[in-house]
VOPAGU-2260 file (C-alpha; in pm, 1 decimal, decimal comma):
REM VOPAGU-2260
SITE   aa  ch    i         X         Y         Z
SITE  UNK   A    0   15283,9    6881,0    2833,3
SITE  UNK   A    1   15173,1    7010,7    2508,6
SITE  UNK   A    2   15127,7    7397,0    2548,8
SITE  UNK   A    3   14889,0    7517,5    2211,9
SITE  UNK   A    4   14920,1    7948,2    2131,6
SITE  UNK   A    5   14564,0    8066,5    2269,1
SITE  UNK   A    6   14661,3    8329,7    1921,5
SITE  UNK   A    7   14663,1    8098,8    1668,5
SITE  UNK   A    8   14615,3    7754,9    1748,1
SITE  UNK   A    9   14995,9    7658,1    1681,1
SITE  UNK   A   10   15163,8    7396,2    1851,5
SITE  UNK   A   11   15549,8    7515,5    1785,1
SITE  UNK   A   12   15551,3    7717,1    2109,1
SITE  UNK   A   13   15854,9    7671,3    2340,1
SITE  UNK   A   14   15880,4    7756,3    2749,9
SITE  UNK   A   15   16065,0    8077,2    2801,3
SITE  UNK   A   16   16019,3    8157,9    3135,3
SITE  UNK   A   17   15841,6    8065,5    3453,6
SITE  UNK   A   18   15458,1    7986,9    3273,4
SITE  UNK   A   19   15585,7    8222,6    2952,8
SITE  UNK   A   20   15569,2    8061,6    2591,6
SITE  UNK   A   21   15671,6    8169,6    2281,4
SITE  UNK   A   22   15482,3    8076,4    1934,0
SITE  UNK   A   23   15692,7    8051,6    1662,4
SITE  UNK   A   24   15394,6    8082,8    1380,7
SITE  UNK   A   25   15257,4    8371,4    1488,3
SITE  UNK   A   26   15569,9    8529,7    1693,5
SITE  UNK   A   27   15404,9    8649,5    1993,9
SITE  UNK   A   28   15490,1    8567,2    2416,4
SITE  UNK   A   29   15215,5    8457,9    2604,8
SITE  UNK   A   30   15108,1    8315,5    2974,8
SITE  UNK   A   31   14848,2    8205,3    3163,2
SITE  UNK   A   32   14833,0    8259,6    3526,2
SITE  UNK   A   33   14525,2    8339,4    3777,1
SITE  UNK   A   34   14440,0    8668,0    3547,1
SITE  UNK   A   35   14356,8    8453,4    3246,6
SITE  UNK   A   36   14580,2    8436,4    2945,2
SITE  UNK   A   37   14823,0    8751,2    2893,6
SITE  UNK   A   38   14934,0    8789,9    2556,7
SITE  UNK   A   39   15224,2    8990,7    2388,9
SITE  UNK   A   40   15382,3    9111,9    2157,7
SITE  UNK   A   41   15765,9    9091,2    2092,0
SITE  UNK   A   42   15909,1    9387,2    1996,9
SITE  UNK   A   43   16221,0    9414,8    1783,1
SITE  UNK   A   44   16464,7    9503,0    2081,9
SITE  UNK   A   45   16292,6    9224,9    2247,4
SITE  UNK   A   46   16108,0    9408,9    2435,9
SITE  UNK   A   47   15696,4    9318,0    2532,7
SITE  UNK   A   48   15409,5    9481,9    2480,0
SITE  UNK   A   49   15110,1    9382,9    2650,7
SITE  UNK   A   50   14776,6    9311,8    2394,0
SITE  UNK   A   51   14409,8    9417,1    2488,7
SITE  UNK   A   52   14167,3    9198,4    2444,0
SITE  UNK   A   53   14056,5    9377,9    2098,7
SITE  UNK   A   54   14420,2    9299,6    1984,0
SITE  UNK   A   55   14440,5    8965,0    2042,9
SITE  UNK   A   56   14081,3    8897,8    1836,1
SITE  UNK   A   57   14207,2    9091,6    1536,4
SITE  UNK   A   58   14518,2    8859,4    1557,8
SITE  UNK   A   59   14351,4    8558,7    1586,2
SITE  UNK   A   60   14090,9    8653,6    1309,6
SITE  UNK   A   61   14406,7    8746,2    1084,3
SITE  UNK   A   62   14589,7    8433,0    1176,9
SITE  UNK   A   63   14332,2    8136,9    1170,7
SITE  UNK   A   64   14248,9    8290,6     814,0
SITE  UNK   A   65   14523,7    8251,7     668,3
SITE  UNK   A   66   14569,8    8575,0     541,0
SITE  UNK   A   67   14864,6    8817,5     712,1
SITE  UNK   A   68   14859,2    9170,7     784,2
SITE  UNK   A   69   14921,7    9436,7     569,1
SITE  UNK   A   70   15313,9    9497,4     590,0
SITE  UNK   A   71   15393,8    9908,9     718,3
């Protein structure tokens, strides 16, 4: 089964847990469960942090326009 990122659109996601995925175009971990989709971002010690709603749509905006964020 062909999972797509609910971010981005991307297809180069990979299982990496029971119902987690990974997206490897826009880097972020998400899942899908009885709550809806649950999406988050990887932190550089690999930790997660959980996205609200607003979060994701200013990610997906950013992502399906082809144009990044500003870099901090």
């Amino acid at each position: 089964m062909e999972v797509v990122c609910p971010v981005c659109g991307g297809r180069a996601t990979g299982r990496v847990g029971s119902g987690q995925y990974y997206c490897w175009d826009c880097c972020v971990e998400f899942s899908a469960g009885r709550r809806g989709v649950q999406v988050y971002r990887v932190e550089e010690d690999g930790s997660l942090v959980h996205l609200r709603p607003e979060e994701v749509r200013e990610l997906t905006g950013v992502r399906r326009s082809g144009d990044h964020p500003p870099r901090t």
